[in-house]
C-alpha positions as CSV (number, residue, x, y, z in Angstrom):
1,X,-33.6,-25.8,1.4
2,X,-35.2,-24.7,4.5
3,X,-35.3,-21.0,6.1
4,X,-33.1,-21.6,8.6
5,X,-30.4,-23.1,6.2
6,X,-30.3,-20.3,3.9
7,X,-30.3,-18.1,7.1
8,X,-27.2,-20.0,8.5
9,X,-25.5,-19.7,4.7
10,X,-26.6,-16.2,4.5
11,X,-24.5,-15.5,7.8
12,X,-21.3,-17.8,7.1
13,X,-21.1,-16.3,3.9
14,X,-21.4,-12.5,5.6
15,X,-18.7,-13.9,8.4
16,X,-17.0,-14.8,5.9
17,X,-16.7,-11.2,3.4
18,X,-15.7,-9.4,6.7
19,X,-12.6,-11.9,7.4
20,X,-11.2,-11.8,4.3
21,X,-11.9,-8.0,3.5
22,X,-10.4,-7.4,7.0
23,X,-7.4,-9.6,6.2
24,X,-6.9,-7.2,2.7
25,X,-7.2,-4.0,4.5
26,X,-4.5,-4.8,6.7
27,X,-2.2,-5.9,4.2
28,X,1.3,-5.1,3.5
29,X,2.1,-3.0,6.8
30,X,3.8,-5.7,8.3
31,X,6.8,-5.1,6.8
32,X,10.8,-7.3,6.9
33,X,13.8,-5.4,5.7
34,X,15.3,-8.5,3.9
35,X,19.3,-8.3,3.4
36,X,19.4,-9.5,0.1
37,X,17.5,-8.0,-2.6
38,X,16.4,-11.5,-4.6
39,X,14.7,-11.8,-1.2
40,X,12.2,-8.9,-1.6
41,X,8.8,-7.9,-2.7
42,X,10.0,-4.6,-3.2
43,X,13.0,-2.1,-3.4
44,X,12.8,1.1,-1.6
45,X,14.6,4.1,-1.2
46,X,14.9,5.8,1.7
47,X,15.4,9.2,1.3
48,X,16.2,12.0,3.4
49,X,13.8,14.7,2.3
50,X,9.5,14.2,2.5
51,X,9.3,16.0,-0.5
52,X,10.6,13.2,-2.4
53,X,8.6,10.4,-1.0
54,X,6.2,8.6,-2.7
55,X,5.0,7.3,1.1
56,X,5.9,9.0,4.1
57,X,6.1,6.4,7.1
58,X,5.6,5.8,10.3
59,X,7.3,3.2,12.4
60,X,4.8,1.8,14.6
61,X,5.5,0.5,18.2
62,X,3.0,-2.4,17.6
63,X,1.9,-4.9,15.7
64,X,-1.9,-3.9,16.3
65,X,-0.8,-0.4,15.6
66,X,-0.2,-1.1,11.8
67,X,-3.4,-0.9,9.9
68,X,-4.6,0.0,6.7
69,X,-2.8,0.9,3.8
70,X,-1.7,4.5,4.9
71,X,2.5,4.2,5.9
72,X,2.0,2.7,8.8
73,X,4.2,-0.1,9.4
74,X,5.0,-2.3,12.0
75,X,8.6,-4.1,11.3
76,X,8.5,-7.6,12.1
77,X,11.6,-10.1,13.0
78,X,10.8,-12.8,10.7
79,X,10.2,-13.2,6.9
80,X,7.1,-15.3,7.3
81,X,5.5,-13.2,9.3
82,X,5.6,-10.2,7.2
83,X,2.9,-8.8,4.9
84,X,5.9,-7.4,2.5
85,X,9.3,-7.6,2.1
86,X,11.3,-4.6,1.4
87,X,15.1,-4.3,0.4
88,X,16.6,-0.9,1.1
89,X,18.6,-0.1,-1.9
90,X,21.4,2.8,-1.4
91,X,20.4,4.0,-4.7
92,X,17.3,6.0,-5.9
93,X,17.8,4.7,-9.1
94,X,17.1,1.3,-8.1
95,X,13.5,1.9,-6.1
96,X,10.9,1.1,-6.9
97,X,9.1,3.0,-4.1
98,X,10.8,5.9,-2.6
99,X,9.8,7.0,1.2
100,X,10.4,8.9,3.7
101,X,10.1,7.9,7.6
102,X,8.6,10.4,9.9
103,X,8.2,10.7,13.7
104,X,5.1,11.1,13.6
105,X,2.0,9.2,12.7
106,X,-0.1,11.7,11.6
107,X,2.6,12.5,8.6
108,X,1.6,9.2,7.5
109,X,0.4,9.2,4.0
110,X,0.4,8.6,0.0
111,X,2.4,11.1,-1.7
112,X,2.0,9.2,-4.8
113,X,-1.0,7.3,-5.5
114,X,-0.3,5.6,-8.5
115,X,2.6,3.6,-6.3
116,X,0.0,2.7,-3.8
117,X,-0.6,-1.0,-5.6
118,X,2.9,-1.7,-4.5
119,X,2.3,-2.2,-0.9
120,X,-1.3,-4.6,-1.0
């Protein structure tokens, strides 16, 4: 194999780590509230106090906004286009995430870690 072929390989393969690590980081904050809860990835609770949370969250204006996997989500209008699909459950009991939403982004944040798997 010459120089400039390994060269060329060395570079698609480098193009190609940053696309797909890229695509990972911005998982799951693309987010559809599903109305049925066989629909979902995930059941969350919404609850009315930050001291509960597990995540506090952000709503985000735009899509671009959304980044990360911090509590800042961006709710889209269509299943397919979502990252994760969330049913909001009325009951805590049923969560398996519990959040709170905050007006402000820099509330944003894990309030328990060992839930963060939940929303790659």
């Amino acid at each position: 194999m010459s120089k400039q072929m390994k060269k060329t390989g060395s570079i698609l393969g480098l193009i190609l780590f940053v696309l797909l690590t890229t695509n990972s980081i911005g998982n799951a904050q693309k987010v559809y509230n599903c109305q049925y809860k066989s629909d979902a990835d995930i059941n969350v609770y919404v609850s009315d106090y930050r001291s509960d949370a597990d995540l506090v969250v952000y709503k985000c204006d735009y899509k671009s906004d959304a980044s990360g996997n911090e509590g800042e989500w961006y709710f889209v209008n269509y299943k397919s286009e979502a990252d994760k699909k969330i049913y909001i459950t009325s009951y805590r009991s049923d969560a398996d995430l519990i959040i709170y939403f905050s007006d402000y982004r820099s509330d944003a944040e894990w309030k328990n870690k060992s839930k963060q798997h939940l929303m790659y």
